[in-house]
N, C-alpha and C positions, 0 to 999 in steps of 0.2 A: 346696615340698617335694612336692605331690602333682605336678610334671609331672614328676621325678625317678621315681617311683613308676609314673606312667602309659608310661612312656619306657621302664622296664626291663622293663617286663609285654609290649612288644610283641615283642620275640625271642623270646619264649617262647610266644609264642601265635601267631607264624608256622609255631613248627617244630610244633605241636598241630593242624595242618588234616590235611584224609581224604586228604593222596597218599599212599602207598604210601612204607615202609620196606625198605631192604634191609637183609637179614639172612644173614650167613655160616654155613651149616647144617653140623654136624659128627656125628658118632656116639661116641657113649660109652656103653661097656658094654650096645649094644644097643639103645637109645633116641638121636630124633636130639637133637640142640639147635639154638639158634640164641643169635649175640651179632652185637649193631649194628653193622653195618658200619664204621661211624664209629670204632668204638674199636680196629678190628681196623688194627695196622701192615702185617704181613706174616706167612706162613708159612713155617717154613723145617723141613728133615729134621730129624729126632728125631739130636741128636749125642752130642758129647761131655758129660755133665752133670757137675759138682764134686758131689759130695755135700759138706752144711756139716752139722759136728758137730753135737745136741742141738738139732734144729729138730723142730718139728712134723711128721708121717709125711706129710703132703698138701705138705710142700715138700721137690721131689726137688732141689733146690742150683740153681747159678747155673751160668749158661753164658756166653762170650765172647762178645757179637754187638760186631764191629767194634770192640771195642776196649773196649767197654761190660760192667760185672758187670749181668745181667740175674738176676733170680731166678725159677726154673721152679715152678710149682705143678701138682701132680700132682691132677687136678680131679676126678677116679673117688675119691678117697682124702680129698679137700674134701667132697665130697658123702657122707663115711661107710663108702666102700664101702672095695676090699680096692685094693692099689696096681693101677696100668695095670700091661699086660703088653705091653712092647714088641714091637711088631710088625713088618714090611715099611713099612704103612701110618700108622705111628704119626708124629705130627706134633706141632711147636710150633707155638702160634698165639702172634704178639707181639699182647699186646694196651698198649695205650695208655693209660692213665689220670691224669683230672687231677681234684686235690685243690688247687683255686683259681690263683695261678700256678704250683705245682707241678706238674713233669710226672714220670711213674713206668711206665719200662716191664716189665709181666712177661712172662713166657712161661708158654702153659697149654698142657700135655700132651693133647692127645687120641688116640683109637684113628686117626680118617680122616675127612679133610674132604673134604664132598661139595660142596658149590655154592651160587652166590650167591644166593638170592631175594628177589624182591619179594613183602612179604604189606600188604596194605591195611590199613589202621588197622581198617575193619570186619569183617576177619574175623580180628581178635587177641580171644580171651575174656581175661577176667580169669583169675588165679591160681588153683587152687583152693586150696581151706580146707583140705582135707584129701586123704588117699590118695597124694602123690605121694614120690615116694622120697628126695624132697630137700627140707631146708628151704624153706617155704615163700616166704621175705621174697627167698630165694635166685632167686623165677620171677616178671619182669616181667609174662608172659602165654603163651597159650596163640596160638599162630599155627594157623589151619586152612590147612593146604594139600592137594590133591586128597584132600579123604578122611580125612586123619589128622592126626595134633595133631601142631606142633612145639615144643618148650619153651623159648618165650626166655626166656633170664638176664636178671638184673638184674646187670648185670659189675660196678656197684658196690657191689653187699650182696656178690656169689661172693669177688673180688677187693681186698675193701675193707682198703685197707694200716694202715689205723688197728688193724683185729682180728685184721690177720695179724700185726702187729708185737707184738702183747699177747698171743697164743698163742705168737711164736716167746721173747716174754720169760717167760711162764714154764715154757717149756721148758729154760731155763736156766737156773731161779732156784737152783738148786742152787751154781754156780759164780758167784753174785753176791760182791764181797767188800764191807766196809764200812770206809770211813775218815772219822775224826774230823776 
């Protein structure tokens, strides 16, 4: 049992050394962000969106990627604020997410994506405790690049389908029926 144990510890402590992480920087409402490159699939133009009845105000509906129901979350409106305001600029970022062999892709709305960086593991600070405008569990770290902080997410607390699916359920609990 322990070489199982010593065996599974070692992928996760290759990907734990000081090279550097790239991170896809975007702007929202003015502040930038950043999410792992890794989770990011693709960007594609702000389109056509479905609105779906009785959902949560931070999900703007699903859109068709290639064939696929993709579900858009409007992340200005995740984070509390007031909905995006579709712009020129405004963007779907796919992002990827896996919940064990499950794979789950959604789209998050942003204002404008700006570019890819590498930020070193040493100059990510921790979270803070306080002061920042978004739930806290919501920020990986604090990225230092030339001067100013970037806010990298944690895509699986922002994104996390288990609490999105328990918010859009009881946004619906109205229209639940019961049979015996």
């Amino acid at each position: 049992m322990s070489q199982s144990l010593t065996h599974s510890k070692s992928p996760l402590a290759a990907g734990m050394d000081g090279s550097p992480q790239q991170y896809l920087t975007f702007s929202l409402g003015g502040e930038v962000f950043a999410l792992g490159i890794l989770n990011v699939k693709e960007i594609i133009e702000f389109g056509n969106v479905t609105e779906i009845p009785m959902m949560p105000a931070f999900i703007r509906g699903v859109i068709n990627l290639r064939g696929a129901v993709v579900p858009v979350i409007d992340l200005s409106a995740r984070f509390g604020g007031a909905a995006s305001t579709v712009s020129r600029r405004t963007c779907i970022v796919i992002v990827e997410l896996g919940d064990g062999e499950e794979r789950q892709d959604l789209g998050v709305i942003v204002d404008a994506v700006n570019e890819v960086l590498e930020i070193p593991r040493a100059d990510i600070e921790p979270p803070p405790s306080f002061g920042a405008k978004i739930r806290a569990d919501f920020i990986q770290g604090m990225g230092k690049v030339e001067g100013r902080f970037v806010i990298i997410l944690n895509v699986d607390r922002v994104l996390s389908t288990q609490e999105i699916a328990m918010l859009a359920s009881m946004g619906s609990n109205g229209s639940t029926s019961e049979e015996a």
